[in-house]
MARMARZA-351566 format. One record per residue: x, y, z of N, C-alpha, C, O in turn. Coordinates in pm, whole numbers, plus 50000, padded with zeros to 5 digits. Layout:
XYZXYZXYZXYZ/...
END
This chain:
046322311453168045142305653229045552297253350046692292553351/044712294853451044672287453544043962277253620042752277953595/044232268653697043172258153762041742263653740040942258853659/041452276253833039792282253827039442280353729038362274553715/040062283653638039392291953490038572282753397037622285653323/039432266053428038712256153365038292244253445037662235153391/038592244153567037722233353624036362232453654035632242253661/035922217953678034672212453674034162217553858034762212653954/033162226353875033162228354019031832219654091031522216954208/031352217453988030272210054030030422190554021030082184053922/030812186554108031462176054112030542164154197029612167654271/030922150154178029982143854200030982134754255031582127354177/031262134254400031932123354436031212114754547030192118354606/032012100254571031712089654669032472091954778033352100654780/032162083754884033082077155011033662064855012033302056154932/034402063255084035152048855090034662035655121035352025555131/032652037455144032252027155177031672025355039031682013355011/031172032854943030622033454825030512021254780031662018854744/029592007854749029721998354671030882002554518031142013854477/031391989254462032121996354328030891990854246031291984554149/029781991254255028781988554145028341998354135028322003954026/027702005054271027232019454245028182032954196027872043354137/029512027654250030432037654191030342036254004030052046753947/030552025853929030802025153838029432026753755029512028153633/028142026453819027142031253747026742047053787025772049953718/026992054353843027872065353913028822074253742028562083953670/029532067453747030412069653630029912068853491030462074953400/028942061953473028532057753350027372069253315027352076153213/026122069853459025032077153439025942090453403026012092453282/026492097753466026982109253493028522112653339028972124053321/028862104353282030232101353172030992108953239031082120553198/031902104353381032712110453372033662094753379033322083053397/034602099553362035952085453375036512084753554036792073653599/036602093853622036572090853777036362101953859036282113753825/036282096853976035372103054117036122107254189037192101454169/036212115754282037152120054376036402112654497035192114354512/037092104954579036572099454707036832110454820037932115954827/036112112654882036142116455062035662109755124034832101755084/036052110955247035732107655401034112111155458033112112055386/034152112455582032612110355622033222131855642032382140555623/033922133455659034522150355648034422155155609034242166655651/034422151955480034682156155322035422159855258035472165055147/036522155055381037852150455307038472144955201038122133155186/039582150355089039882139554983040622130455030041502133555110/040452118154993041552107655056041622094754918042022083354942/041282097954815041392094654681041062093554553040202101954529/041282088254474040772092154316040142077854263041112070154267/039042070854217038452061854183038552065853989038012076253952/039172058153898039022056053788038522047753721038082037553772/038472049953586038072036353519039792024053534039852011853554/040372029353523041712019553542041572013553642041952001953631/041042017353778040862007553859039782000753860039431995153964/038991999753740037861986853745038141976753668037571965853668/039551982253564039351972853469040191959553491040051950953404/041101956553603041641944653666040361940353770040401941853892/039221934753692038051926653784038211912653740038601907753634/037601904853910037491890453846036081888453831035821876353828/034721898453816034011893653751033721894953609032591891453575/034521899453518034611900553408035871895653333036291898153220/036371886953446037631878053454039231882353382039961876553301/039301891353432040401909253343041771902353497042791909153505/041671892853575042361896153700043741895553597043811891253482/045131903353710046231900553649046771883253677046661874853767/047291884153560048341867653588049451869453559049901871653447/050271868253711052091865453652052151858753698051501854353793/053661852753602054191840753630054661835553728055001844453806/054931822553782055031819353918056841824153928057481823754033/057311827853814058821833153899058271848653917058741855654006/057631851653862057971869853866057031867854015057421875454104/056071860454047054891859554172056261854454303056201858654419/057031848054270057961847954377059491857554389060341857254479/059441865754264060271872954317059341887054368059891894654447/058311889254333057731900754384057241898854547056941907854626/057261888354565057091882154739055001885554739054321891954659/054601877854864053451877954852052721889354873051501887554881/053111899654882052791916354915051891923154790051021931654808/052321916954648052041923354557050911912254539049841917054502/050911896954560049361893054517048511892754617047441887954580/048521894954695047761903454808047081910554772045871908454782/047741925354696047341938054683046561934254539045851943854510/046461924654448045851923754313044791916954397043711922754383/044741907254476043671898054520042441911954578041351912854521/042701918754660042031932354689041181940454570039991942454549/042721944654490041881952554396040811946154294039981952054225/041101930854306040381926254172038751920354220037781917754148/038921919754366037851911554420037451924454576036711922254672/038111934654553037331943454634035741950054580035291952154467/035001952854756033581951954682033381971454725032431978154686/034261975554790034031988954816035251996054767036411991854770/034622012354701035682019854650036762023154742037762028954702/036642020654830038102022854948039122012454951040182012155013/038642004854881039311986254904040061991154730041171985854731/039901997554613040391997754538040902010554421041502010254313/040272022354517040772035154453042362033954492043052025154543/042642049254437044302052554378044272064554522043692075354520/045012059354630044952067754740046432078054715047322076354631/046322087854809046892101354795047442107054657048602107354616/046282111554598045962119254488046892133554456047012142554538/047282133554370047962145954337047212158154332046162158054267/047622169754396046222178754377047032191354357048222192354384/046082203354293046942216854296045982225454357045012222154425/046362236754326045552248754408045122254554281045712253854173/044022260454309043282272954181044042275354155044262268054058/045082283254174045692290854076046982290354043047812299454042/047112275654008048222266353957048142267953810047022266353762/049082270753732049182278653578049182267153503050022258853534/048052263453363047832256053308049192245753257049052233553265/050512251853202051562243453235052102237253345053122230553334/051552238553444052302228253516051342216753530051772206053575/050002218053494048982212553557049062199953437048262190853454/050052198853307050182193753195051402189453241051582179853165/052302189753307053362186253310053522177853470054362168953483/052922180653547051952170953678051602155253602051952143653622/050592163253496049442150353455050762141653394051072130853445/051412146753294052602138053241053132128853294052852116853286/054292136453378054872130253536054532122953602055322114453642/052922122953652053092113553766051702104853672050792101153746/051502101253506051082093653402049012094653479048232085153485/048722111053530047062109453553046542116253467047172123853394/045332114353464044062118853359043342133953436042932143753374/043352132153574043172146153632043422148553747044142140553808/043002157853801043842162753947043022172654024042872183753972/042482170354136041452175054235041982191654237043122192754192/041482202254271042092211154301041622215154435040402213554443/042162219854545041872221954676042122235554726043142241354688/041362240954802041632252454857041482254355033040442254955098/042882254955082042382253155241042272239355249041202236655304/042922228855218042852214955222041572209955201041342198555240/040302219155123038812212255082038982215954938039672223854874/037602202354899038102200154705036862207154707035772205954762/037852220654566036712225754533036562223854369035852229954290/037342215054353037142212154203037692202754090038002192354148/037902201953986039152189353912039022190653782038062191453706/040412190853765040782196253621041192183453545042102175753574/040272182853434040862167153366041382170553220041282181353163/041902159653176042232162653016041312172052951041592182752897/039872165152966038972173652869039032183852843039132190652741/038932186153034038842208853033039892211252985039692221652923/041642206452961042452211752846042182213152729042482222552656/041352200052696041162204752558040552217052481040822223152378/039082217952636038622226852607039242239652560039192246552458/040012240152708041002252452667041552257952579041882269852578/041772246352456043032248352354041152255052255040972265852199/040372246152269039362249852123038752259652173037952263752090/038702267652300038332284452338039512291352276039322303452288/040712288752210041772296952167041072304952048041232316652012/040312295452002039812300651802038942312051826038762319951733/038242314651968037432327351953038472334452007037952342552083/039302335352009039732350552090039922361451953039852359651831/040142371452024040012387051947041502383151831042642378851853/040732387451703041952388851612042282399551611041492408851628/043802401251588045162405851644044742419851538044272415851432/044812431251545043952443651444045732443651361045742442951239/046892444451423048332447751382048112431951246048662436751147/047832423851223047462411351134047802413350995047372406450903/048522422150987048462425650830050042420650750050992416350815/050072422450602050972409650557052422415750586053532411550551/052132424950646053832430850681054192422850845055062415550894/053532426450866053352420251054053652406751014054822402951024/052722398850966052702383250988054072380650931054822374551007/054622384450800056292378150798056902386350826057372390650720/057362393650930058472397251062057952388751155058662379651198/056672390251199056512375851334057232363451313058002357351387/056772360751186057362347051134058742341551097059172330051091/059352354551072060152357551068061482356051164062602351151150/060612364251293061472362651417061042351651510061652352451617/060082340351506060202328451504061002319051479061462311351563/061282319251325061712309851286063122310651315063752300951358/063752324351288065232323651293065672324951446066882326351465/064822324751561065352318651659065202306351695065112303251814/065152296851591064782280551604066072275551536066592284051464/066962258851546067962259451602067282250451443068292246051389/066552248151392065842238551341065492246451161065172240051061/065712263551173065102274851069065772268050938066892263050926/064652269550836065102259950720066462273250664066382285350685/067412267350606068342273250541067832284850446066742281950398/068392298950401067812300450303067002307150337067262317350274/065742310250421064882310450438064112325650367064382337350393/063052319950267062102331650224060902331550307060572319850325/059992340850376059482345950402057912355550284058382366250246/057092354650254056612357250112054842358350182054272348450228/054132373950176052832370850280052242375350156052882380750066/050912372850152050102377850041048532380350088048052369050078/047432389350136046322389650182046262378650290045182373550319/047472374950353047362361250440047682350350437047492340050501/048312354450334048492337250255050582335450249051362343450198/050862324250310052342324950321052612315250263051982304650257/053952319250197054712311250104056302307450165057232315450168/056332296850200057732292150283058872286850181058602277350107/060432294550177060852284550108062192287050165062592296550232/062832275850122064312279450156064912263350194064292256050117/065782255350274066302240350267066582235850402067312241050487/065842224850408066262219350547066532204850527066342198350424/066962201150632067882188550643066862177350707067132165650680/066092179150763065352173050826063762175050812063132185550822/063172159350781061842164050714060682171550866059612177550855/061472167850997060562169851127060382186051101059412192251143/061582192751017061542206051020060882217650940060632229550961/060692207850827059282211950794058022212450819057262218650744/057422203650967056062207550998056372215551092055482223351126/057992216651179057732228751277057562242451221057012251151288/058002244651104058192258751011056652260351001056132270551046/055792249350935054692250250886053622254651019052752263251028/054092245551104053102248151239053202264151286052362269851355/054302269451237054912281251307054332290851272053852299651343/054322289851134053372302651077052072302851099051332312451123/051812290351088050182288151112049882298051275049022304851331/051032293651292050252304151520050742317951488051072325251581/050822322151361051402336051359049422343251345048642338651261/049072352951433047632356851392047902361951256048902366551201/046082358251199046222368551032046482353250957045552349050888/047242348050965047682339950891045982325550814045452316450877/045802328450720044912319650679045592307750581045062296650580/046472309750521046702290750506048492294850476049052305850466/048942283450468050272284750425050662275050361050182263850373/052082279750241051972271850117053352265950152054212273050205/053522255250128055162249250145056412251250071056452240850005/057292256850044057632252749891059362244549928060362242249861/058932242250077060252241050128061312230750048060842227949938/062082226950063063182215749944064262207450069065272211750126/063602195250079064812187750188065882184150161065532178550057/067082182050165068332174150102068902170650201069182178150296/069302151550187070072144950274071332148850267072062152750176/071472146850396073292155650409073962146850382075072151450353/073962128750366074422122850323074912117050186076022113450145/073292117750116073312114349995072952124049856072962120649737/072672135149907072912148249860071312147049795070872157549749/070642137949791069382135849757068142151949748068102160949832/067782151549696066582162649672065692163949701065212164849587/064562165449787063192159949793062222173649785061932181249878/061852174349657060752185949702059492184349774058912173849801/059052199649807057472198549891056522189749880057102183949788/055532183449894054462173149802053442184249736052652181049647/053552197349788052392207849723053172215149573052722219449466/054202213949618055392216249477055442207649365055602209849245/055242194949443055272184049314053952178149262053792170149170/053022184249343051732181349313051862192749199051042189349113/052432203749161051762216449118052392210048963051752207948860/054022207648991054632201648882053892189948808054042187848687/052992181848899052332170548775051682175448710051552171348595/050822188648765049542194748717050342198448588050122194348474/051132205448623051622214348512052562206748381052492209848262/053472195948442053512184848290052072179348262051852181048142/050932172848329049862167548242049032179748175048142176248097/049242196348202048412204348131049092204547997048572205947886/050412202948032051362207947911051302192947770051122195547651/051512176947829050882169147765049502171647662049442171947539/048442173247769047382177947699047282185547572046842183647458/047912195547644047992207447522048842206847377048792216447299/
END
């Protein structure tokens, strides 16, 4: 997938003279978290967020540092807080030269951008004009359009443990041992790992295998140190069942 496929094209941005009252009721009527600013051009020339409203001094949020860190940062930096906290137009306090991609920038990088340079979204431009902006949300979206796609017709219990199969044992992480066990869909994991992180990657693993409708743990951890034992919690849940049936009885 790409930029097009999930951005917002219908977009609602300000200019740099924009009051920040009208910007931020702007934001509120409309729920988005920020605006792409242009020029009188319609040019992008920055990104207005909620992060930049929330250092205000009328809701008295301004920053305070200390008078050593205020003199080693020299007067440049309370300058620039005196602006953002008591500026009255979005040009006086947006996040200028915005990170941007092109349509058809491939959904990983556009996750690994947002990471990197710590934003929530990113204008997309074509021909140096914004024709759109891809934010967290539309990822998410992305991921919960995964559940309709076409199930896999090959889905059957031979397929799903060889997939799973050849997953796991190219993982550096594959529990020791490893059984493999499919039943109408239903997988049964067992075999020993050293590390408890490596049991939800096994578990997660099968789960993205298509076909797959639930999977059972039966995995067994042991410290490499203390030679300790730890079975599954669905294993030892099965074992209480089965000493309190046997009590009973």
């Amino acid at each position: 997938m790409r930029a097009h496929q999930i951005m917002a094209r219908h977009l609602i941005t300000v200019g740099t003279e924009t009051s920040i009252i009208e910007a931020a009721k702007l934001m509120m009527d409309h729920h988005v978290s920020g605006l792409p600013v242009v020029d009188s051009a319609g040019r992008l020339v920055g990104i207005l967020s909620e992060s930049d409203l929330l250092r205000r001094s009328e809701i008295g949020t301004q920053r305070r540092r200390s008078r050593w860190l205020q003199f080693l940062l020299g007067p440049g930096y309370a300058a620039a807080d005196f602006v953002h906290e008591r500026g009255r137009k979005v040009g006086e306090i947006m996040s200028c030269d915005p990170v941007t991609v092109t349509e058809e920038a491939p959904l990983p990088d556009l996750v690994d951008l947002m990471e990197k340079m710590g934003v929530k979204r990113l204008p997309v431009m074509r021909e140096g004009r914004l024709v759109g902006l891809v934010t967290r949300a539309d990822l998410l979206r992305a991921v919960a359009s995964i559940a309709h796609q076409i199930q896999d017709p090959t889905a059957d219990d031979k397929h799903i443990h060889d997939r799973i199969v050849r997953v796991l044992d190219g993982a550096n992480w594959c529990p020791l041992g490893l059984q493999v066990s499919v039943r109408n869909g239903e997988v049964h994991l067992r075999g020993v790992i050293t590390d408890e992180r490596a049991r939800q990657a096994a578990i997660v693993a099968a789960e993205n295998v298509a076909g797959v409708k639930e999977v059972h743990d039966h995995l067994c951890c042991i410290d490499t140190y203390s030679g300790f034992y730890i079975q599954s919690a669905e294993d030892e849940r099965a074992a209480a069942a089965k000493a309190a049936k046997e009590t009973a009885g």
